[in-house]
FIPA-830716 format. One record per residue: residue number from 1; y, x, z of N, C-alpha, C, O in turn. Coordinates in nm, 4 decimals. Layout:
ATOM   lumdo       n_py       n_px       n_pz      ca_py      ca_px      ca_pz       c_py       c_px       c_pz       o_py       o_px       o_pz
ATOM     NUM          Y          X          Z          Y          X          Z          Y          X          Z          Y          X          Z
...
This chain:
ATOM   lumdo       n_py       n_px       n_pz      ca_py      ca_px      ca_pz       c_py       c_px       c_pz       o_py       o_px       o_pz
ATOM       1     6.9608    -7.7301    -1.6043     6.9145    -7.7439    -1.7409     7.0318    -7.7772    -1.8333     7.1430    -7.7941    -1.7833
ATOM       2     7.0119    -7.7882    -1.9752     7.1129    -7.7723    -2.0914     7.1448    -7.9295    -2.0865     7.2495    -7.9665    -2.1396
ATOM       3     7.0559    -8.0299    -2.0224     7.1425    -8.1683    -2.0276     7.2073    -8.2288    -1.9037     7.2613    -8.3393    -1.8986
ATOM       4     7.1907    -8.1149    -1.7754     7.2641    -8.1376    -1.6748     7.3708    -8.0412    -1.6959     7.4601    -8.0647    -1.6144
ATOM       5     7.3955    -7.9565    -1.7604     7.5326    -7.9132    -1.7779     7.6081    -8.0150    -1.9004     7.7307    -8.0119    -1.9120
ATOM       6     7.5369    -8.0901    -1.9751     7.6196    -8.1407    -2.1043     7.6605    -8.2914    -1.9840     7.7632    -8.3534    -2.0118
ATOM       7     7.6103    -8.3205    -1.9085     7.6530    -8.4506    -1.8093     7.7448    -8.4448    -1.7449     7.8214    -8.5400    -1.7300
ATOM       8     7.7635    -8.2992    -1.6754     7.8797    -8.2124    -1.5920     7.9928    -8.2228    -1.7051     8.1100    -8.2236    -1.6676
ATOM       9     7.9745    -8.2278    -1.7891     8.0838    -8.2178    -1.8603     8.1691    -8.3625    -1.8686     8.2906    -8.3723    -1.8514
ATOM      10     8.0942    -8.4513    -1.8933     8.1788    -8.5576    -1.8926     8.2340    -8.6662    -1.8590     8.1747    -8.7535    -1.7956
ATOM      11     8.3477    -8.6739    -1.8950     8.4252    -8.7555    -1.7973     8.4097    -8.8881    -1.7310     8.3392    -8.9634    -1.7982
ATOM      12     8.4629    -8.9507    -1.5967     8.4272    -9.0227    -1.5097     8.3774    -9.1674    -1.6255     8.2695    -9.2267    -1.6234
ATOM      13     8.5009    -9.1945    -1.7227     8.4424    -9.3030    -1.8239     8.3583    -9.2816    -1.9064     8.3470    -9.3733    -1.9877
ATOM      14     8.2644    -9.1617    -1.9269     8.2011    -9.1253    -2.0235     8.0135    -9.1237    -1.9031     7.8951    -9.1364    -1.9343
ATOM      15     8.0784    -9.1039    -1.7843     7.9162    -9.0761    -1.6898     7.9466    -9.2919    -1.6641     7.8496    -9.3665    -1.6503
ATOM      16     8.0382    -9.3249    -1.6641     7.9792    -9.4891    -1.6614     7.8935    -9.5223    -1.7591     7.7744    -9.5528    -1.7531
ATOM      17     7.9989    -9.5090    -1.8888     7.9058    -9.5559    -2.0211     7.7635    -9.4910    -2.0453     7.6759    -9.5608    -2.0964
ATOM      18     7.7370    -9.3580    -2.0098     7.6425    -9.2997    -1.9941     7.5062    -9.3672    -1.8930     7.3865    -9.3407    -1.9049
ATOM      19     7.5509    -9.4307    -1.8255     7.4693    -9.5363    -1.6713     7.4360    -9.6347    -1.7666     7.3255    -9.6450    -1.8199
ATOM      20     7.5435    -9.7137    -1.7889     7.4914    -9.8480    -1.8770     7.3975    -9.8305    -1.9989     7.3050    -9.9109    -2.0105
ATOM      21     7.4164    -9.7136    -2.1083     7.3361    -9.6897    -2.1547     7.1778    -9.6625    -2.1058     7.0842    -9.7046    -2.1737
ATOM      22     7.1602    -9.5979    -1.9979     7.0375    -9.5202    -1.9730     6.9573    -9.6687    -1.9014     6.8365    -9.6597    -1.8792
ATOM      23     7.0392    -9.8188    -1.8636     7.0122    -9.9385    -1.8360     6.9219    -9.9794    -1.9436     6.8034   -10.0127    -1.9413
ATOM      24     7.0356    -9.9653    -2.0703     6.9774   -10.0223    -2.1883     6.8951   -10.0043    -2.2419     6.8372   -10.0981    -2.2966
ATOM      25     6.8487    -9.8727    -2.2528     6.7186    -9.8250    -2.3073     6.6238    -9.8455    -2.2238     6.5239    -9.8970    -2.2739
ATOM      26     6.6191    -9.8198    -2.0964     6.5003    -9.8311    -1.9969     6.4827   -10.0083    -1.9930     6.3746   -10.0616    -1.9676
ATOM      27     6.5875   -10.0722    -2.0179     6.5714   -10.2194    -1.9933     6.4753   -10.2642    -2.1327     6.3720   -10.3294    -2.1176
ATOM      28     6.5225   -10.2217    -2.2649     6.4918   -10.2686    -2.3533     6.6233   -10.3576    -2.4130     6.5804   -10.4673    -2.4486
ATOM      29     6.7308   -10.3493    -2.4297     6.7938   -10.4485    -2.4044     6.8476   -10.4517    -2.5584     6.9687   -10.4313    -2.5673
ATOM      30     6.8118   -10.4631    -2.6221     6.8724   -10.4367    -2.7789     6.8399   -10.5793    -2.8416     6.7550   -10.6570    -2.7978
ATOM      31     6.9417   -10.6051    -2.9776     6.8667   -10.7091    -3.0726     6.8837   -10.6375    -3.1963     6.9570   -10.5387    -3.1933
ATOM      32     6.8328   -10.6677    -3.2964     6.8206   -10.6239    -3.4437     6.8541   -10.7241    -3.5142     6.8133   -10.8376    -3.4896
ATOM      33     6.9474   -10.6901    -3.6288     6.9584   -10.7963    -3.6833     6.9346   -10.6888    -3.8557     6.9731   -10.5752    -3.8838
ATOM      34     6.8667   -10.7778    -3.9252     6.8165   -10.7018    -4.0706     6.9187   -10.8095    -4.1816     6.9358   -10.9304    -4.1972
ATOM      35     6.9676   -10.6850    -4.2399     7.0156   -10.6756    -4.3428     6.9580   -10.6335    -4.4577     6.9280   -10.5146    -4.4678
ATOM      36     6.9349   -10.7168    -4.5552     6.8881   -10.7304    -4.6680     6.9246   -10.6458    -4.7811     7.0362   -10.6621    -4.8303
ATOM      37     6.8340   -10.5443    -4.8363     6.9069   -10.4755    -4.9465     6.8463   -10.4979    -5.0357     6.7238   -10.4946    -5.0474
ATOM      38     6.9664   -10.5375    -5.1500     6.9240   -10.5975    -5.2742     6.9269   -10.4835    -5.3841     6.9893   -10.3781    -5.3714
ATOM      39     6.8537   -10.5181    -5.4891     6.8279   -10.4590    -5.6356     6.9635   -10.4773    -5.6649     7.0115   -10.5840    -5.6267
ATOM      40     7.0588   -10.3751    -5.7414     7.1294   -10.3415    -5.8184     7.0981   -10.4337    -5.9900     7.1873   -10.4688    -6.0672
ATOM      41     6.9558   -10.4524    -6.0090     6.9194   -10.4426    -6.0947     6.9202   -10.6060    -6.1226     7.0015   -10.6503    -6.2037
ATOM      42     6.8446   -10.6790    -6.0664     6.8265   -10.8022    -6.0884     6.8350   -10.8635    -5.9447     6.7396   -10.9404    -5.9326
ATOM      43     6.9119   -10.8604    -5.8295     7.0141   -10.8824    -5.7685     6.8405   -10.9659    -5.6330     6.8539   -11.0442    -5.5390
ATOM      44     6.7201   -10.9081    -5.6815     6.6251   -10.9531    -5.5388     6.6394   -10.8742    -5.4381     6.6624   -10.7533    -5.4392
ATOM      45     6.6248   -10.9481    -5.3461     6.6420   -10.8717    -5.1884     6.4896   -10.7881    -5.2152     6.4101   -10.8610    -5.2744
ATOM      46     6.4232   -10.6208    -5.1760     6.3418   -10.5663    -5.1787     6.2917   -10.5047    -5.1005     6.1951   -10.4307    -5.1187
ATOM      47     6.3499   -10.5249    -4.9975     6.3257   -10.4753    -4.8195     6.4586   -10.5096    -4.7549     6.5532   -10.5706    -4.8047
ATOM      48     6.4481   -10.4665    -4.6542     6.5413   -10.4974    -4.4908     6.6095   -10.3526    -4.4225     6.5439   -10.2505    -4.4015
ATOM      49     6.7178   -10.3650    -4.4011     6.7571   -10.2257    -4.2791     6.7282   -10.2946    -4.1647     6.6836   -10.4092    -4.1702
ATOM      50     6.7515   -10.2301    -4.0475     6.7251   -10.2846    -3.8980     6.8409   -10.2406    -3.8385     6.8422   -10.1275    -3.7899
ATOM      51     6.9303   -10.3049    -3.8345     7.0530   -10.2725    -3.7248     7.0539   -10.2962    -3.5935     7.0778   -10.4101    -3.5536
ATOM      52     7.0313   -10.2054    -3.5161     7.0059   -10.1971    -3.3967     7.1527   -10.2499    -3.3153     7.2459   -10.1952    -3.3743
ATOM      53     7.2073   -10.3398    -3.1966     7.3117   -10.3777    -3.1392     7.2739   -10.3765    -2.9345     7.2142   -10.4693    -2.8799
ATOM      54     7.3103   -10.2892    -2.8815     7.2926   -10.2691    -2.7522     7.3688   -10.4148    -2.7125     7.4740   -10.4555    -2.7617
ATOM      55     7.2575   -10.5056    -2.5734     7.2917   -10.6028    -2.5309     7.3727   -10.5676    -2.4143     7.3113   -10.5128    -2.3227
ATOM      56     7.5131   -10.5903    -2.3969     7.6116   -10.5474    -2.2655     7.6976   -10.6200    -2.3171     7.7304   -10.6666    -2.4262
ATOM      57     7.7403   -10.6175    -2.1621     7.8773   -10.7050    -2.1184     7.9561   -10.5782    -2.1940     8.0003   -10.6140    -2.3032
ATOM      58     7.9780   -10.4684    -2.1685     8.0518   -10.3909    -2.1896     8.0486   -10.3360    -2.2949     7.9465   -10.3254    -2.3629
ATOM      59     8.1484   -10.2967    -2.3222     8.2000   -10.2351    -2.5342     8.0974   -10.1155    -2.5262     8.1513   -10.0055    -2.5378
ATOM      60     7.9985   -10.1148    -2.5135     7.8905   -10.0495    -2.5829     7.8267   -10.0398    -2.7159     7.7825   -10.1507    -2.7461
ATOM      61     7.8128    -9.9849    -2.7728     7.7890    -9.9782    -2.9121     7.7009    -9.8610    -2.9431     7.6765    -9.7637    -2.8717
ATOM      62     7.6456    -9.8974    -3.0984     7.5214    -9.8256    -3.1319     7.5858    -9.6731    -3.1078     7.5335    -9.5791    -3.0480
ATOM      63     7.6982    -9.6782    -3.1644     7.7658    -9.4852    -3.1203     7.7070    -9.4540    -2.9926     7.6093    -9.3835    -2.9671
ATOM      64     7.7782    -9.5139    -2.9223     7.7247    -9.4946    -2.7637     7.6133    -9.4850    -2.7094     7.5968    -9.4076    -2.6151
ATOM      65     7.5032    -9.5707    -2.7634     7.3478    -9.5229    -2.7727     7.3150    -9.3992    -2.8128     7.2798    -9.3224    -2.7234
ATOM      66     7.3172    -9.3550    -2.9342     7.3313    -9.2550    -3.0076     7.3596    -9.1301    -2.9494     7.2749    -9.0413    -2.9395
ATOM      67     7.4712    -9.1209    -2.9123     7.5557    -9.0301    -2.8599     7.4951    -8.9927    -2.6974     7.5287    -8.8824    -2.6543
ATOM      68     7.4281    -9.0601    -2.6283     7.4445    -9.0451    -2.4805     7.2878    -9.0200    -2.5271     7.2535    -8.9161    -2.4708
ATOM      69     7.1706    -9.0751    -2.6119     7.0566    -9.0521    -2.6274     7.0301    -8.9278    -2.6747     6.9257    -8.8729    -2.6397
ATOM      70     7.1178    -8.8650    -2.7596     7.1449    -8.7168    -2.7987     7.1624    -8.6258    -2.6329     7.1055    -8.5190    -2.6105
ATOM      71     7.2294    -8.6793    -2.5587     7.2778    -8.5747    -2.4493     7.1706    -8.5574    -2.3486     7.1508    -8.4457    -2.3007
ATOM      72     7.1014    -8.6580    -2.3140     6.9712    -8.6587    -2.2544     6.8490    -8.6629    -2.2912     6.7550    -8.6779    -2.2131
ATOM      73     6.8347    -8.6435    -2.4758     6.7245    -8.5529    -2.4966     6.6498    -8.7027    -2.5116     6.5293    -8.6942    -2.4880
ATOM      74     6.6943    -8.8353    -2.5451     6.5876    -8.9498    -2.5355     6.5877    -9.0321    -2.6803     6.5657    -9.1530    -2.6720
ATOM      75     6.6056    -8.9883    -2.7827     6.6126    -8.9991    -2.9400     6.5089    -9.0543    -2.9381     6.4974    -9.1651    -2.9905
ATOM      76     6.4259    -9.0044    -2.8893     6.2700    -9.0348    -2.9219     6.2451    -9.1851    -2.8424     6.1764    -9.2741    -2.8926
ATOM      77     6.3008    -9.1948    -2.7337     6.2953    -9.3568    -2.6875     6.3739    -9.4241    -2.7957     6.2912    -9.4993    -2.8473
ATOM      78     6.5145    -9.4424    -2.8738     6.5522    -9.4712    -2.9544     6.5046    -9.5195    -3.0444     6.5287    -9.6386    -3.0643
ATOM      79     6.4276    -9.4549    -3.1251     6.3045    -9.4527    -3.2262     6.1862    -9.5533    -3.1984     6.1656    -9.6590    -3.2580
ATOM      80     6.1246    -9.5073    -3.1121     6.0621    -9.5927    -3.0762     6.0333    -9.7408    -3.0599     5.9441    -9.8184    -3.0942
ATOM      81     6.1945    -9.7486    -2.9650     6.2010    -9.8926    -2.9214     6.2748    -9.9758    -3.0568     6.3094   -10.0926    -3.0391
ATOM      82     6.2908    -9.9274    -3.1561     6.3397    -9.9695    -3.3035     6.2039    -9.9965    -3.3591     6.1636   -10.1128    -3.3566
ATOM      83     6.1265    -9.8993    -3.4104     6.0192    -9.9203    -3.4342     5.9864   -10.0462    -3.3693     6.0336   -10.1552    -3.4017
ATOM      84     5.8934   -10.0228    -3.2652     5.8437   -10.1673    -3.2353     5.9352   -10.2821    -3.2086     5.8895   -10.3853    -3.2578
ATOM      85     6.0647   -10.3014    -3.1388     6.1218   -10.3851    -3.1894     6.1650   -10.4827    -3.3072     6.1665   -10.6041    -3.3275
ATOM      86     6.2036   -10.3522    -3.3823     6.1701   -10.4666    -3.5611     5.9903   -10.4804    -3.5853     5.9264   -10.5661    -3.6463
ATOM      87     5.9791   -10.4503    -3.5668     5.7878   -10.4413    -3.5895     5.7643   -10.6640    -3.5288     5.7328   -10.7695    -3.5838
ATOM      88     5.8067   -10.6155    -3.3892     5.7845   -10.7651    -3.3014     5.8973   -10.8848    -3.3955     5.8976   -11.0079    -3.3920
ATOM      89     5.9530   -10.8240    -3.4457     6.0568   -10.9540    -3.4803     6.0195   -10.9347    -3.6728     6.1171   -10.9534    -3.7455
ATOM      90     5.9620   -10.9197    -3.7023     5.9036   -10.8987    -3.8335     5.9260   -11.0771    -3.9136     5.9804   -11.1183    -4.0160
ATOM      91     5.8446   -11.1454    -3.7906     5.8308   -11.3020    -3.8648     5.9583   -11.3600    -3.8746     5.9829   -11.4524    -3.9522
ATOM      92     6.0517   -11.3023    -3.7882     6.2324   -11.3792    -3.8153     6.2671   -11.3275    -3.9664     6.2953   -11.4128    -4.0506
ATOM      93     6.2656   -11.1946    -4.0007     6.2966   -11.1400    -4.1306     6.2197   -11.2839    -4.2567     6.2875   -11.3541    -4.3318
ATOM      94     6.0783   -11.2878    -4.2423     6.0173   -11.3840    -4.2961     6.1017   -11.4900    -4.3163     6.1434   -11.5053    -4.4311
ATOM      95     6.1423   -11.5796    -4.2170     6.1737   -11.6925    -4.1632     6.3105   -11.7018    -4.2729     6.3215   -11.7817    -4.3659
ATOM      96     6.4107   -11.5937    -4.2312     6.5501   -11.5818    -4.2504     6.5022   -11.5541    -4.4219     6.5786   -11.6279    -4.4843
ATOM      97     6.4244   -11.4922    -4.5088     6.4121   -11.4629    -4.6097     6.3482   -11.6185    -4.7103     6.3682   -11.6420    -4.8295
ATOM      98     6.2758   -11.6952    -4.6170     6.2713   -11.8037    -4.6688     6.3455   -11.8976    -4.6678     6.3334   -11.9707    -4.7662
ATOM      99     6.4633   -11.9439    -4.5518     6.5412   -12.0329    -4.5501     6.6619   -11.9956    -4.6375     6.7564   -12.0728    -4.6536
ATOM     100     6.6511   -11.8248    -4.7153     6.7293   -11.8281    -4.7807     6.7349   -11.8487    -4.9656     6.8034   -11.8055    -5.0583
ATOM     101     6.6539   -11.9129    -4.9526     6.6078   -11.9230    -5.1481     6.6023   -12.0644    -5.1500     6.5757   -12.1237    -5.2545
């Protein structure tokens, strides 16, 4: 198939990082941390981004999610586990939005 030839392709440090990733997603292993975007206008915070951060020992990074979730066709786990992840941590956004005023 088109994602066992894109795996064949790459290299011995690229099929590690590729392992640890496919850990991370199947583990769940992510935290979010939301960043606040403010009005231009009158300077109120008016919603949140969700920055997604893969939990590893190793220099893994959202690229690396991204990138290896593209090659095996699993975007859609990506999505997902963002979705409900910020969804479950909703009341910290709360929390962090009140201890900050």
């Amino acid at each position: 198939s088109n994602i066992n030839y894109r795996i064949q392709t790459l290299s011995d440090a690229e099929k590690s990082e590729l392992e640890e990733v496919m850990h991370i997603i199947d583990e769940n292993r992510f935290n979010y941390h939301f960043q606040p975007i403010v009005s231009a206008v009158n300077g109120d915070i008016y919603s949140y981004e969700a920055l997604m951060r893969p939990v590893s020992e190793n220099k893994i990074t959202p690229y690396h999610i991204i990138k290896y979730a593209e090659i095996t066709d699993r975007m859609d786990d990506i999505e997902r586990a963002t979705l409900i992840n910020a969804c479950l941590s909703k009341g910290n956004v709360n929390q962090d939005k009140n201890n900050s005023k």
